[in-house]
N, C-alpha and C positions, 0 to 999 in steps of 0.2 A: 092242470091246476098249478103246478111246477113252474111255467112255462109263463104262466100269468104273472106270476110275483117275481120271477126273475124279468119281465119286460117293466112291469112298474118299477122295481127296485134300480132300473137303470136309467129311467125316465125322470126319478127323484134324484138319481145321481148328476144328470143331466141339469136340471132346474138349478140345483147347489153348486154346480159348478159355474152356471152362467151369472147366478147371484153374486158369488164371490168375486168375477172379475167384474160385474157393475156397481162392486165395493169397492172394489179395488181400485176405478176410475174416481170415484169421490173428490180424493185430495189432488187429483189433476184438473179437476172442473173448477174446485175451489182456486187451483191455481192460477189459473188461465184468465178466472171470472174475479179477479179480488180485489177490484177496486170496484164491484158492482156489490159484492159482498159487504163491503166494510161501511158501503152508504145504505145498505139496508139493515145491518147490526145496528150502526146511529140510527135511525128513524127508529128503530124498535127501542133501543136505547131513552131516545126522550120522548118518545110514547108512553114508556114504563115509566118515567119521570116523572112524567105528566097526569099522569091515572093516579099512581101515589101523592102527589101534591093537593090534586081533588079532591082525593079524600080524605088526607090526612090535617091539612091546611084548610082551604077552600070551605068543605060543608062543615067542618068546626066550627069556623069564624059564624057562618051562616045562622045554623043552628041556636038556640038558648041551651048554656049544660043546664042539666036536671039534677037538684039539691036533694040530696037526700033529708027527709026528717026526722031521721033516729038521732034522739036524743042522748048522749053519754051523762053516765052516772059514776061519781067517784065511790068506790067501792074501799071501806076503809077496813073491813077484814082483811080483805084481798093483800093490802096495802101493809098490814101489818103483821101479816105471816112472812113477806116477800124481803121485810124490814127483819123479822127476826134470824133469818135464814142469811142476811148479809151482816148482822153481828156477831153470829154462829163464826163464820168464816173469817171473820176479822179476829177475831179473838186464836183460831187456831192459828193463825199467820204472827200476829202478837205474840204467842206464848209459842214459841218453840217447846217440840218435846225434850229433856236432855238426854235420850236412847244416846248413844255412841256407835258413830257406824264406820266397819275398817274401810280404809284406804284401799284402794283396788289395784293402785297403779303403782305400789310400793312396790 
């Protein structure tokens, strides 16, 4: 049973190890390959351009927007709590307190 998990465990060590140098090839492929790269990054590029402009432009224009018909109500409580609550604050700002407070920096 021993004998088992030490052949798998070497066989996983094996796999990891072959992964990591076909990582490791990555940025040499890239390099080699990179003006075949950089013409399929643009292609994807105004593809992606192109998808957003359709639907962001395109079926907008297309479409009729839809109005909502909720009607707004001026609500004049509302309006006059909102009112008294900015003459509260006006007035505090008008009328200093006369407290006296020390100097910190003396």
């Amino acid at each position: 049973m021993e004998s088992l998990f030490k052949i798998n465990l070497n066989g996983v060590i094996r796999k990891i190890k072959n992964l990591w140098i076909t990582i490791k090839k990555i940025p040499w492929i890239l390099g080699e390959n990179a003006f075949l790269f950089i013409l399929i990054f643009i292609l994807l590029d105004i593809l992606f351009g192109e998808l957003i402009f359709y639907k962001y432009i395109f079926l907008v224009r297309k479409e009729e927007p839809k109005v909502a018909s909720l009607s707004t109500k001026f609500q004049e409580n509302i309006y006059q709590s909102v009112f008294k609550e900015v003459e509260k604050r006006e007035n505090i700002l008008n009328n200093p307190s006369s407290e006296i407070y020390i100097d910190l920096f003396k």
